[in-house]
PQR file of N, CA, C, O and H, with PARSE charges and radii, in Angstrom:
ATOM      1  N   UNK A   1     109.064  74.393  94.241 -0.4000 1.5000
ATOM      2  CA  UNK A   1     110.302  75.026  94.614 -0.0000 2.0000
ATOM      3  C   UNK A   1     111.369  73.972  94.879  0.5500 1.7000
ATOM      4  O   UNK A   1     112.577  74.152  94.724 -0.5500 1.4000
ATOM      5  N   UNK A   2     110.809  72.900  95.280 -0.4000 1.5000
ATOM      6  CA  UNK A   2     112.409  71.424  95.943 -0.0000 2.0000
ATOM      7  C   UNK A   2     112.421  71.368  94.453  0.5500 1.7000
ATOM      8  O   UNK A   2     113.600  71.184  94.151 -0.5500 1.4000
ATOM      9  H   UNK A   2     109.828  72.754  95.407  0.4000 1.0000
ATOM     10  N   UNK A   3     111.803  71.424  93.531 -0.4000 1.5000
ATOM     11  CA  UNK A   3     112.467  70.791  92.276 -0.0000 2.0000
ATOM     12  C   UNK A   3     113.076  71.535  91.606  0.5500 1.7000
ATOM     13  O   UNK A   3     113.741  71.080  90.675 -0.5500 1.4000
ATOM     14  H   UNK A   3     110.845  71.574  93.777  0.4000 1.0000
ATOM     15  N   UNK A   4     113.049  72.587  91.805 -0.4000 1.5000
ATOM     16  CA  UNK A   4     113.726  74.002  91.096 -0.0000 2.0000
ATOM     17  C   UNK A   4     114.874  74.164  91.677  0.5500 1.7000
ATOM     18  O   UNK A   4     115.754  74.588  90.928 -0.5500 1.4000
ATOM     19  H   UNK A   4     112.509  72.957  92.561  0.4000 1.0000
ATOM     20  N   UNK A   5     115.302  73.884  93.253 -0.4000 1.5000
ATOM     21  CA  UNK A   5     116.002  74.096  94.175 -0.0000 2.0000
ATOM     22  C   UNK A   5     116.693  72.500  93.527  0.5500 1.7000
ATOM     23  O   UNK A   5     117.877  72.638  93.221 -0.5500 1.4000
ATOM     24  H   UNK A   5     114.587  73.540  93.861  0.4000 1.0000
ATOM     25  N   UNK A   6     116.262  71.380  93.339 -0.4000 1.5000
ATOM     26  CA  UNK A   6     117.378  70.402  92.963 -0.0000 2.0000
ATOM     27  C   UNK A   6     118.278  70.449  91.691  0.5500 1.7000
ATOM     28  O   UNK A   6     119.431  70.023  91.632 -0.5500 1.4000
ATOM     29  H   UNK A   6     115.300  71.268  93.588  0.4000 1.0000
ATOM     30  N   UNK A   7     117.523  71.073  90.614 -0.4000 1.5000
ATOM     31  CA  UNK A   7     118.034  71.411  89.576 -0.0000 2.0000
ATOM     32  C   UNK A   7     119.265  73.095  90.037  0.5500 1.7000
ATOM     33  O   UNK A   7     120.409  73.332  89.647 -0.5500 1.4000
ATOM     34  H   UNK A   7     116.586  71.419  90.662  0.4000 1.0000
ATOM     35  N   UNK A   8     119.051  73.287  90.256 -0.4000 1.5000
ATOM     36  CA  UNK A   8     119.829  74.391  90.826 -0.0000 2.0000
ATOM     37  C   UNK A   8     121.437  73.924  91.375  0.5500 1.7000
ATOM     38  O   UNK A   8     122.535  74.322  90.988 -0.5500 1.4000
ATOM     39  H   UNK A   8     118.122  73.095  90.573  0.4000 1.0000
ATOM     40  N   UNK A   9     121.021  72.774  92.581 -0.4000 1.5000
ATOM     41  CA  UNK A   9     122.169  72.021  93.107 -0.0000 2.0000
ATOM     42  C   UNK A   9     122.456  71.741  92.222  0.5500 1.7000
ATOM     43  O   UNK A   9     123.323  72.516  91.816 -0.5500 1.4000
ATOM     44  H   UNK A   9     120.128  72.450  92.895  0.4000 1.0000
ATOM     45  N   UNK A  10     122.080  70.439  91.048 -0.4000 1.5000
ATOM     46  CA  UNK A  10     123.128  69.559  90.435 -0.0000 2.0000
ATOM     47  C   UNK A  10     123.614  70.885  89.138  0.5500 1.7000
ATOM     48  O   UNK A  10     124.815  70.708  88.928 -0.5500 1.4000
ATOM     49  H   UNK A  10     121.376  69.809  91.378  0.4000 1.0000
ATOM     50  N   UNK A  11     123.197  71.834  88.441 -0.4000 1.5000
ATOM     51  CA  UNK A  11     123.859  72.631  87.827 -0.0000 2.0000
ATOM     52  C   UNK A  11     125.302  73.175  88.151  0.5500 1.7000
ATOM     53  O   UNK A  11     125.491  73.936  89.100 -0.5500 1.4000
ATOM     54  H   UNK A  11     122.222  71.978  88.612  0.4000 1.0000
ATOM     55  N   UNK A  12     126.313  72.746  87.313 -0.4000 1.5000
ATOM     56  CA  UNK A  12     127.473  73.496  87.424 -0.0000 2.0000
ATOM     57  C   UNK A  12     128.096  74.489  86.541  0.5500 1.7000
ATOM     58  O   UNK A  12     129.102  75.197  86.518 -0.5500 1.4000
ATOM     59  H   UNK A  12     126.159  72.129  86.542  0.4000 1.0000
ATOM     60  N   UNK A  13     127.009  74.222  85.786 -0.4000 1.5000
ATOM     61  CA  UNK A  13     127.650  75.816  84.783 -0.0000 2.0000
ATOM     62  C   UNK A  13     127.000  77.347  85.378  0.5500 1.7000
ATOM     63  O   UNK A  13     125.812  77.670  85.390 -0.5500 1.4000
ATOM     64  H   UNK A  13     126.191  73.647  85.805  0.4000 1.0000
ATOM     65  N   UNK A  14     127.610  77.764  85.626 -0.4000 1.5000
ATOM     66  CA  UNK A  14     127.323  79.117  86.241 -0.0000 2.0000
ATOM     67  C   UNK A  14     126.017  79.584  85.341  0.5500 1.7000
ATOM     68  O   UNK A  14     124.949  79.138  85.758 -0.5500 1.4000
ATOM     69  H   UNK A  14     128.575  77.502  85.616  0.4000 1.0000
ATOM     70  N   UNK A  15     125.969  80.225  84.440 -0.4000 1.5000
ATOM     71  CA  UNK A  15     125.117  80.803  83.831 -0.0000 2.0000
ATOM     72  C   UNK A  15     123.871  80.124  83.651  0.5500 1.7000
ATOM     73  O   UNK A  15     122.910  80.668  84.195 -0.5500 1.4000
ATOM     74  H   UNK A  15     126.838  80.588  84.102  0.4000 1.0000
ATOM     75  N   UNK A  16     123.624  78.916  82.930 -0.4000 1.5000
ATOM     76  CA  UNK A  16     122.666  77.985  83.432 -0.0000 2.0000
ATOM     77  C   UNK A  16     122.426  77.946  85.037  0.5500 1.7000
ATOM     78  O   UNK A  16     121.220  77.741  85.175 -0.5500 1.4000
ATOM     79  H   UNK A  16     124.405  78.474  82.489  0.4000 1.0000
ATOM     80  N   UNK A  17     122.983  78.042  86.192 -0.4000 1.5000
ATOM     81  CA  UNK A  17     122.527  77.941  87.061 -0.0000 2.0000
ATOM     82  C   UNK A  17     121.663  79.237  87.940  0.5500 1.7000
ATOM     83  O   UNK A  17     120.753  79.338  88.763 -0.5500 1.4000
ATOM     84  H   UNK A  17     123.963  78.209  86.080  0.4000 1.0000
ATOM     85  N   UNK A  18     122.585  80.094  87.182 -0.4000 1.5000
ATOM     86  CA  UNK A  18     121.936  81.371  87.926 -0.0000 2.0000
ATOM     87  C   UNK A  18     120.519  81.771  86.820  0.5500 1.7000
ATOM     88  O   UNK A  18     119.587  82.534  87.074 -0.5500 1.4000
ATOM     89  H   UNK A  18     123.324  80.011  86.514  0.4000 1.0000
ATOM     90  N   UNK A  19     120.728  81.063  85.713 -0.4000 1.5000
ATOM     91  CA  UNK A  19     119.008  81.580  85.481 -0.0000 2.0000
ATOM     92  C   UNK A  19     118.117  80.425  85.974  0.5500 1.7000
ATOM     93  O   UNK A  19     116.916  80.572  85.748 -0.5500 1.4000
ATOM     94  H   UNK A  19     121.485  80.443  85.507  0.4000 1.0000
ATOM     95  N   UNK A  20     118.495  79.310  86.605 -0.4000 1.5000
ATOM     96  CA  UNK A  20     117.588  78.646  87.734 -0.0000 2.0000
ATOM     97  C   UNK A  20     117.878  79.258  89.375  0.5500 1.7000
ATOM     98  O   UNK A  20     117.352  78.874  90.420 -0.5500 1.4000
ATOM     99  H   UNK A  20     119.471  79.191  86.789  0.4000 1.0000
ATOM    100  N   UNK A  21     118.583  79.999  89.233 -0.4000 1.5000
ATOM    101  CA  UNK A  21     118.679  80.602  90.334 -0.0000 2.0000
ATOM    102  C   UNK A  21     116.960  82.189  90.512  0.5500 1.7000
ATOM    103  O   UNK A  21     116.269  82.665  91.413 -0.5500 1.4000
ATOM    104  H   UNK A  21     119.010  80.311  88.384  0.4000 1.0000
ATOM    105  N   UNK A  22     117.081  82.302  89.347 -0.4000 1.5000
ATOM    106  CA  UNK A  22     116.442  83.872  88.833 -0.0000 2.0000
ATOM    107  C   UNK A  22     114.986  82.809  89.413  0.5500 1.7000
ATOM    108  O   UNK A  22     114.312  83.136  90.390 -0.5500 1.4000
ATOM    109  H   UNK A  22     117.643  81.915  88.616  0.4000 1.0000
ATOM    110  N   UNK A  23     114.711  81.507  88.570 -0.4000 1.5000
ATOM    111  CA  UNK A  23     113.576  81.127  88.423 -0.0000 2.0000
ATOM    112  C   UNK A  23     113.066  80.827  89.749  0.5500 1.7000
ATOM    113  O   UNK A  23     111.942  81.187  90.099 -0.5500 1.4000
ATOM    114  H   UNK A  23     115.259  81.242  87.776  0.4000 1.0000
ATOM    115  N   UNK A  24     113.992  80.068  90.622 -0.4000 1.5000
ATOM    116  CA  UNK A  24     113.109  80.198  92.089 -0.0000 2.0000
ATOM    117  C   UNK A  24     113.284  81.208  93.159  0.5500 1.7000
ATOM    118  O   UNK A  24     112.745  81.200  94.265 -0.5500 1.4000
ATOM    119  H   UNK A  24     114.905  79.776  90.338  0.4000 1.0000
ATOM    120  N   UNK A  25     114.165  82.137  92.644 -0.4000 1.5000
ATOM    121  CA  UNK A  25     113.272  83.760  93.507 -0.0000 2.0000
ATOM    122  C   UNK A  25     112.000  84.022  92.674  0.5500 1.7000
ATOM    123  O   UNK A  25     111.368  84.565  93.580 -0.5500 1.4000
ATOM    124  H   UNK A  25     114.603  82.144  91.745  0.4000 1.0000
ATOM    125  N   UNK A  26     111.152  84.043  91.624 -0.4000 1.5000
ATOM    126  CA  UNK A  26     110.391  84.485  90.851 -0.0000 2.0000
ATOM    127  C   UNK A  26     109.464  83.283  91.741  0.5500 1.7000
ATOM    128  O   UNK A  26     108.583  83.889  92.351 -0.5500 1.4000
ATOM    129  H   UNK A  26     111.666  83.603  90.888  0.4000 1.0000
ATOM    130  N   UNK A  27     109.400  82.072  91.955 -0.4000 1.5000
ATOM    131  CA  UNK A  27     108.746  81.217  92.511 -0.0000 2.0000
ATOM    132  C   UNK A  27     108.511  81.344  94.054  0.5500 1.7000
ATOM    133  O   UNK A  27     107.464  81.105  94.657 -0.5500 1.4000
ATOM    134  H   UNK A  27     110.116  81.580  91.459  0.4000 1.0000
ATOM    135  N   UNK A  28     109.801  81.805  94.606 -0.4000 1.5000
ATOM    136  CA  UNK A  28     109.628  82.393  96.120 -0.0000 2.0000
ATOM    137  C   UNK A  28     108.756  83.192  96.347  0.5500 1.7000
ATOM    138  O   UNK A  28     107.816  83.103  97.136 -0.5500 1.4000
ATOM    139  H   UNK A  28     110.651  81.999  94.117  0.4000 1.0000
ATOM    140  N   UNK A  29     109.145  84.312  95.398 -0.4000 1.5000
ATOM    141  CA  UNK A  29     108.054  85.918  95.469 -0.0000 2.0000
ATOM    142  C   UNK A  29     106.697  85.487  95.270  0.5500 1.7000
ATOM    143  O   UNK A  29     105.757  85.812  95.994 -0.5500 1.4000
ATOM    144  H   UNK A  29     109.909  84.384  94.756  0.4000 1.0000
ATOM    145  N   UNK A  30     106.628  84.701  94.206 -0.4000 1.5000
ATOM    146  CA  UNK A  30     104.964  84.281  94.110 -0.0000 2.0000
ATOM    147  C   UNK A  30     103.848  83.398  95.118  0.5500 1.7000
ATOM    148  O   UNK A  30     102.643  83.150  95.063 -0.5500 1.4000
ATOM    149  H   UNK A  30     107.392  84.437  93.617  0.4000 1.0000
ATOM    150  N   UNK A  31     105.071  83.055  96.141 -0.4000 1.5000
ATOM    151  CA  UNK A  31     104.421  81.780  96.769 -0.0000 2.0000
ATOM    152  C   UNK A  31     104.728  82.358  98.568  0.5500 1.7000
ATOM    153  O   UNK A  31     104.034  82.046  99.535 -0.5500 1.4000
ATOM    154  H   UNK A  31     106.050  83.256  96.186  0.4000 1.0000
ATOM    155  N   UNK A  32     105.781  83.123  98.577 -0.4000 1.5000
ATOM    156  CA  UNK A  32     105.640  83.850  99.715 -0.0000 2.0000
ATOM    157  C   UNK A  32     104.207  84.672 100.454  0.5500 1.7000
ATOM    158  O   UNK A  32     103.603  85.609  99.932 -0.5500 1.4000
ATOM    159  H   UNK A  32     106.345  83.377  97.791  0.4000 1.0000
ATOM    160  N   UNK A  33     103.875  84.011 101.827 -0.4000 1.5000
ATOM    161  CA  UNK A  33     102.556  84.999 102.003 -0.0000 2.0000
ATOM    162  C   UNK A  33     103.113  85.859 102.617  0.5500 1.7000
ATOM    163  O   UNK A  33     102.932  87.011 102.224 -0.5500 1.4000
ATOM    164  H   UNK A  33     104.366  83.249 102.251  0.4000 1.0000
ATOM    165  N   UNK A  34     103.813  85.674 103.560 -0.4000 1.5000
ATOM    166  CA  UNK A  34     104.707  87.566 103.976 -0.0000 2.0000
ATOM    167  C   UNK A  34     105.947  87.130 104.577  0.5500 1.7000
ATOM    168  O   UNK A  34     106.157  85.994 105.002 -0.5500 1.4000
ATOM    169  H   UNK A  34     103.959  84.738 103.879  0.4000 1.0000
ATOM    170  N   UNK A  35     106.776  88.125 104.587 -0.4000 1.5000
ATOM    171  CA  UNK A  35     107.706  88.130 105.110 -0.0000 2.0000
ATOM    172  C   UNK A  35     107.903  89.264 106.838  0.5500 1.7000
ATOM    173  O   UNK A  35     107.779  90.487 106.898 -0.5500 1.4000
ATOM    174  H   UNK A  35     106.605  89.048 104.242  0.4000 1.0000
ATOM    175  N   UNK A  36     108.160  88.496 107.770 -0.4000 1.5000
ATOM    176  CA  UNK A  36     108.403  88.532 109.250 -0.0000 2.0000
ATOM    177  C   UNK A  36     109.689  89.603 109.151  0.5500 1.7000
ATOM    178  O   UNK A  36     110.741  88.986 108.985 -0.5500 1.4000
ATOM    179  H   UNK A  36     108.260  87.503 107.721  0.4000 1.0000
ATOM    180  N   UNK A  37     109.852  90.985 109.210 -0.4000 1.5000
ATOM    181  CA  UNK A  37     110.738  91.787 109.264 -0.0000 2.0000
ATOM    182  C   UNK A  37     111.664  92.060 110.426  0.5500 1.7000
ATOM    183  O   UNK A  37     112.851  92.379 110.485 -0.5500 1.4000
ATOM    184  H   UNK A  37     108.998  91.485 109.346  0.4000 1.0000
ATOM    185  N   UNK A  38     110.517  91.775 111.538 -0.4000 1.5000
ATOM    186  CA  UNK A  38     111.174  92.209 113.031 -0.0000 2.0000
ATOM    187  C   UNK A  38     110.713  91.700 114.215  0.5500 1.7000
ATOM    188  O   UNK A  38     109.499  91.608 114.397 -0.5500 1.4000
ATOM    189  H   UNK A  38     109.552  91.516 111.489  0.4000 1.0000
ATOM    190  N   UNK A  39     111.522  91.346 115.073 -0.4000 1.5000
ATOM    191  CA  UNK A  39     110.495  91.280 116.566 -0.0000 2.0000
ATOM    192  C   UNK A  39     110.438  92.318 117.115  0.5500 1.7000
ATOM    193  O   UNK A  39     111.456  92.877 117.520 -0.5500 1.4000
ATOM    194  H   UNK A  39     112.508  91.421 114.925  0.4000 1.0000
ATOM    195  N   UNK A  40     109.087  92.882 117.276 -0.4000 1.5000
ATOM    196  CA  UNK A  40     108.903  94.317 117.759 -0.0000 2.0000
ATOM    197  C   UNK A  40     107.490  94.015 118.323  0.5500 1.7000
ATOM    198  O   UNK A  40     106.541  93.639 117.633 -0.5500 1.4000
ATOM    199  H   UNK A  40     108.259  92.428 116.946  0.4000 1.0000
ATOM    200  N   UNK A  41     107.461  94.285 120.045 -0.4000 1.5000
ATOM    201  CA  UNK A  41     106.149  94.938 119.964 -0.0000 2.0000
ATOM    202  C   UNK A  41     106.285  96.349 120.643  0.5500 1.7000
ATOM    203  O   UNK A  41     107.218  96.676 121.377 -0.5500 1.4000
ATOM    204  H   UNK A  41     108.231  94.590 120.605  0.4000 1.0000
ATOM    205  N   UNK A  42     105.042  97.265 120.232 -0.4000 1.5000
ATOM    206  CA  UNK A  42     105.227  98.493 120.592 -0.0000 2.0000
ATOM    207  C   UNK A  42     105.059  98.422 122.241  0.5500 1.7000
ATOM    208  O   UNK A  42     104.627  97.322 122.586 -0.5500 1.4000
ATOM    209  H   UNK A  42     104.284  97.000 119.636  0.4000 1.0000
ATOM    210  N   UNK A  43     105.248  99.140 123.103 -0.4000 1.5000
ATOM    211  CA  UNK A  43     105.529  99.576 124.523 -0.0000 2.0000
ATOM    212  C   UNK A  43     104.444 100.568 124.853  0.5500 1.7000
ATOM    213  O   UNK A  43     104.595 101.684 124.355 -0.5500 1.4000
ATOM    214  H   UNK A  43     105.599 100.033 122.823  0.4000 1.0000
ATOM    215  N   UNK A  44     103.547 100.401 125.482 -0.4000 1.5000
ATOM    216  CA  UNK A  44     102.415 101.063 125.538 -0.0000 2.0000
ATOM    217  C   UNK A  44     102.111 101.322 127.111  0.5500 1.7000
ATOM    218  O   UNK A  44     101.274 100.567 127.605 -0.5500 1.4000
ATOM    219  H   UNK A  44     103.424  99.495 125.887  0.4000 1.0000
ATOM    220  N   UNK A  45     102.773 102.439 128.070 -0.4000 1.5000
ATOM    221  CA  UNK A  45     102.531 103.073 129.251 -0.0000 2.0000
ATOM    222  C   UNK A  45     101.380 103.795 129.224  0.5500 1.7000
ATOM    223  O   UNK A  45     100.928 104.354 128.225 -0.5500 1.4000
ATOM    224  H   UNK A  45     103.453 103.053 127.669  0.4000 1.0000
ATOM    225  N   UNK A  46     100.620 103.787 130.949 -0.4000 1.5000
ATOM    226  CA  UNK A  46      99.729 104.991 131.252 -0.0000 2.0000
ATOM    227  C   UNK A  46      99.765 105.163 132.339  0.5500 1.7000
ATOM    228  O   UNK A  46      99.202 104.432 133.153 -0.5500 1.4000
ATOM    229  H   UNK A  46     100.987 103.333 131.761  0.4000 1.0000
ATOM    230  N   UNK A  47     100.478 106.239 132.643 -0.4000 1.5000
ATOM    231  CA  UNK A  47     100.863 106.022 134.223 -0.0000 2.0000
ATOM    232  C   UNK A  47     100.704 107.731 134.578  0.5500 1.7000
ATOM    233  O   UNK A  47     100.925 108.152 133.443 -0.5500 1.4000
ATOM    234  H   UNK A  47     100.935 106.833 131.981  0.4000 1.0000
ATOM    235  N   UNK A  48     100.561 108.480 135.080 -0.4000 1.5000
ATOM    236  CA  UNK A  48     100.156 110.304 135.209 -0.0000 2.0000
ATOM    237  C   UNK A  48     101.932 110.252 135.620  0.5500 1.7000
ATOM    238  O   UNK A  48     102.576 111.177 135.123 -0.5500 1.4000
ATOM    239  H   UNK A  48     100.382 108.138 136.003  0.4000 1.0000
ATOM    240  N   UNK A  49     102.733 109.236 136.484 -0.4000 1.5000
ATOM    241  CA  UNK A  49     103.831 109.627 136.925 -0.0000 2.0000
ATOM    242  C   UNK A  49     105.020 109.884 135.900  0.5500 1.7000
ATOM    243  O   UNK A  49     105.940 110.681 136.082 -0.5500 1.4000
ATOM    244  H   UNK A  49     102.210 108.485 136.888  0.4000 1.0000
ATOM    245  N   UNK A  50     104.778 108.803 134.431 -0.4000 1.5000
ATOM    246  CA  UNK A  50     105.537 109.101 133.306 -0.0000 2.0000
ATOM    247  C   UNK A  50     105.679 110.329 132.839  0.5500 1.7000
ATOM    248  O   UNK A  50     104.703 110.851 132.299 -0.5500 1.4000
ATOM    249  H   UNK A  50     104.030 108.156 134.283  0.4000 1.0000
ATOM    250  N   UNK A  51     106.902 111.039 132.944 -0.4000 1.5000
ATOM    251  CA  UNK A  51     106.874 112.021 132.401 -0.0000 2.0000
ATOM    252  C   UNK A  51     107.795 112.379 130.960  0.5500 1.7000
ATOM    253  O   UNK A  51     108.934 112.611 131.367 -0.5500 1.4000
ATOM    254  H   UNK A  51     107.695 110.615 133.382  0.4000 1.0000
ATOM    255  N   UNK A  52     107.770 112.480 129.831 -0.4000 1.5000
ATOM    256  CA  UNK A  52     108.601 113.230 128.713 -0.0000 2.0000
ATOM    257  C   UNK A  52     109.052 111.925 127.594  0.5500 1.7000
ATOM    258  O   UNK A  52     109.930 111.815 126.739 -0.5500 1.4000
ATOM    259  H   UNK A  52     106.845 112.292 129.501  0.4000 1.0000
ATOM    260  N   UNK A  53     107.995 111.067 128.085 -0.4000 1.5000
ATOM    261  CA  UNK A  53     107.847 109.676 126.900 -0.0000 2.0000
ATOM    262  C   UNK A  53     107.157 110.119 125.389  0.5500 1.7000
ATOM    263  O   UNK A  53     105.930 110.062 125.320 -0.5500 1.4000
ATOM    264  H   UNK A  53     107.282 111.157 128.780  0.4000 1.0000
ATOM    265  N   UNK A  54     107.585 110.362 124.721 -0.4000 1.5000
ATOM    266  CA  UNK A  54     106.596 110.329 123.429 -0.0000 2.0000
ATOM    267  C   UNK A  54     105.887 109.005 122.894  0.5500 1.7000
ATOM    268  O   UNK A  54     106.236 107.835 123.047 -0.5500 1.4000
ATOM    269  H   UNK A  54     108.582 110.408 124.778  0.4000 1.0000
ATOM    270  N   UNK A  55     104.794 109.532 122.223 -0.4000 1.5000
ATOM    271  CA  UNK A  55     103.823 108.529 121.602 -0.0000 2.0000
ATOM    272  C   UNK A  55     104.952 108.369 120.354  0.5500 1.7000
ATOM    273  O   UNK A  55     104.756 109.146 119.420 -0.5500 1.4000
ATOM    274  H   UNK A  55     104.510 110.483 122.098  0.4000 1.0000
ATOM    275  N   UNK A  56     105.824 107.686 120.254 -0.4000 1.5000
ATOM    276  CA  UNK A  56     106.282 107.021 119.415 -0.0000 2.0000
ATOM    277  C   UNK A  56     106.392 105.960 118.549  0.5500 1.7000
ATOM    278  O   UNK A  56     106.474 105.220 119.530 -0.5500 1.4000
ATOM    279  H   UNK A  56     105.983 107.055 121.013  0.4000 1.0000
ATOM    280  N   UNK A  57     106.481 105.098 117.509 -0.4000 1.5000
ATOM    281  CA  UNK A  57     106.442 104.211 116.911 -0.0000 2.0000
ATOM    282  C   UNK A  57     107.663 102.631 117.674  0.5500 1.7000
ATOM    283  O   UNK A  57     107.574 101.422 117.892 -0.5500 1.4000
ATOM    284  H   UNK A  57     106.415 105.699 116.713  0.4000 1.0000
ATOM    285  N   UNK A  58     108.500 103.564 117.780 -0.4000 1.5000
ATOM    286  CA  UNK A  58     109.674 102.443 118.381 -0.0000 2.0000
ATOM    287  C   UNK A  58     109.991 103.505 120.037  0.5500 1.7000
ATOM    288  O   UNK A  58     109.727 104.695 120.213 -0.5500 1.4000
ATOM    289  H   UNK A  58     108.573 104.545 117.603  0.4000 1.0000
ATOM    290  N   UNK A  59     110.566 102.601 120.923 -0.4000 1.5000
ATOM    291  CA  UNK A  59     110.244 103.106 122.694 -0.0000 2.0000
ATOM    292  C   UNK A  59     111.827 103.913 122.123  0.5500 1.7000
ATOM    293  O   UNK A  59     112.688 103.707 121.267 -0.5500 1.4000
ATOM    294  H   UNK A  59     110.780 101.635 120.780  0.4000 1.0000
ATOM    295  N   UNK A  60     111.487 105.059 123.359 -0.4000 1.5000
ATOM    296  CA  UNK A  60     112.018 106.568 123.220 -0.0000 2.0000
ATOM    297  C   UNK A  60     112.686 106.136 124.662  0.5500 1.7000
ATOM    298  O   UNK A  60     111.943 106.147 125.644 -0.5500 1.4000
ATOM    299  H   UNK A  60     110.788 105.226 124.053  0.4000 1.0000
ATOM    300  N   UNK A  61     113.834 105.821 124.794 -0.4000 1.5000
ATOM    301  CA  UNK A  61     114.442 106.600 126.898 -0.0000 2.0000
ATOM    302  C   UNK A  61     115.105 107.347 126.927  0.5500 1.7000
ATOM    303  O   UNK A  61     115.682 107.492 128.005 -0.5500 1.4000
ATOM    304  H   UNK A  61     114.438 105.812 123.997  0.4000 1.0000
ATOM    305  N   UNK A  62     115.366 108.050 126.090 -0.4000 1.5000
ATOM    306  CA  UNK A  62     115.414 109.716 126.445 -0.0000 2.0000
ATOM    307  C   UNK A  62     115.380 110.390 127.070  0.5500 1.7000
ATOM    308  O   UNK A  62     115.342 109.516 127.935 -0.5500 1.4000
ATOM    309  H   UNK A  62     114.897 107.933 125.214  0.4000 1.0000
ATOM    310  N   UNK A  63     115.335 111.608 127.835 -0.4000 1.5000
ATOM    311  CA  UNK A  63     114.576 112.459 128.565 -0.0000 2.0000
ATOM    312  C   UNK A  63     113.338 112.283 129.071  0.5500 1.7000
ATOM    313  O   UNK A  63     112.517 113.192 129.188 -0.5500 1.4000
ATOM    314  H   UNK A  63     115.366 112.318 127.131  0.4000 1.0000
ATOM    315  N   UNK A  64     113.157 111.111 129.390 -0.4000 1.5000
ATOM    316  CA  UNK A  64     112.001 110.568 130.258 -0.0000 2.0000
ATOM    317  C   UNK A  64     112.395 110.529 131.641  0.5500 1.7000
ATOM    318  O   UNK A  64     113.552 110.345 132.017 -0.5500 1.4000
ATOM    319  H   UNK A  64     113.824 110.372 129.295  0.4000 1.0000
ATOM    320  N   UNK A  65     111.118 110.758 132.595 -0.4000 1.5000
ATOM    321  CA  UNK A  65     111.171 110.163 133.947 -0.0000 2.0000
ATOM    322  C   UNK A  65     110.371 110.092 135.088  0.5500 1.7000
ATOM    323  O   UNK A  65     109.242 110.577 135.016 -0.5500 1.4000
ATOM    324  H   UNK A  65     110.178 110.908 132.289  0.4000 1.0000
ATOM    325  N   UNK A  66     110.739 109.588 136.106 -0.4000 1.5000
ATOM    326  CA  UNK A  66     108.928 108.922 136.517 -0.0000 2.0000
ATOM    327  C   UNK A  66     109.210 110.487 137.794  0.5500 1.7000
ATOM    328  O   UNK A  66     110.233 111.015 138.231 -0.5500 1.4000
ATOM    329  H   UNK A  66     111.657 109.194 136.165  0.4000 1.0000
ATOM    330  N   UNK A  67     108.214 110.667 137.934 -0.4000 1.5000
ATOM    331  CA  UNK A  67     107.925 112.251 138.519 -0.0000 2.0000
ATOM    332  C   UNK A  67     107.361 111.901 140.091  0.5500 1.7000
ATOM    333  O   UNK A  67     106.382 111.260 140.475 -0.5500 1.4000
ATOM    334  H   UNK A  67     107.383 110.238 137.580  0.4000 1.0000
ATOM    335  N   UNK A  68     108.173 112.445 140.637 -0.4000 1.5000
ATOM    336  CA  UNK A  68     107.696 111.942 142.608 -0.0000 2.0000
ATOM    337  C   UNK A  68     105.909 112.553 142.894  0.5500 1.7000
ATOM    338  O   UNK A  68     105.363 113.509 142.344 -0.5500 1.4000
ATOM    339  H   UNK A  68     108.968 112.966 140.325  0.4000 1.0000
ATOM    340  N   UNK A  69     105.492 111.864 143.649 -0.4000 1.5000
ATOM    341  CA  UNK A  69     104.443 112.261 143.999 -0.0000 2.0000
ATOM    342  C   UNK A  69     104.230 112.165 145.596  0.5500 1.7000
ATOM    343  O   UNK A  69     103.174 112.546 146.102 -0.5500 1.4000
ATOM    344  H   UNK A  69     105.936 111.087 144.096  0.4000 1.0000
TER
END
């Protein structure tokens, strides 16, 4: 990829460059092991006082609330 990526820099003809441009996304995609989308971790309560939280994928505060006892 640095050598694909140097040829890329010194190119100044547009069209020549963007099909070395094409060639190291095609080299990225192949050599990528994953791609990191988000910082997320899920929020996971157990409490009897929580009340109106859904089991959701991403945290809900909504119409939630902690219930007197």
């Amino acid at each position: 990829m640095d050598e694909i990526f140097a040829r890329m820099l010194g190119e100044t003809d547009y069209q020549k460059r963007y099909e070395i441009v094409k060639e190291w996304y095609n080299e990225f995609w192949d050599t990528l092991p994953y791609i990191k989308t988000i910082n997320y971790s899920r929020l996971h309560l157990a409490n009897k006082s929580l009340q109106g939280y859904p089991d959701t994928i991403q945290p809900f505060f909504c119409n939630i609330w902690i219930e007197e006892q």
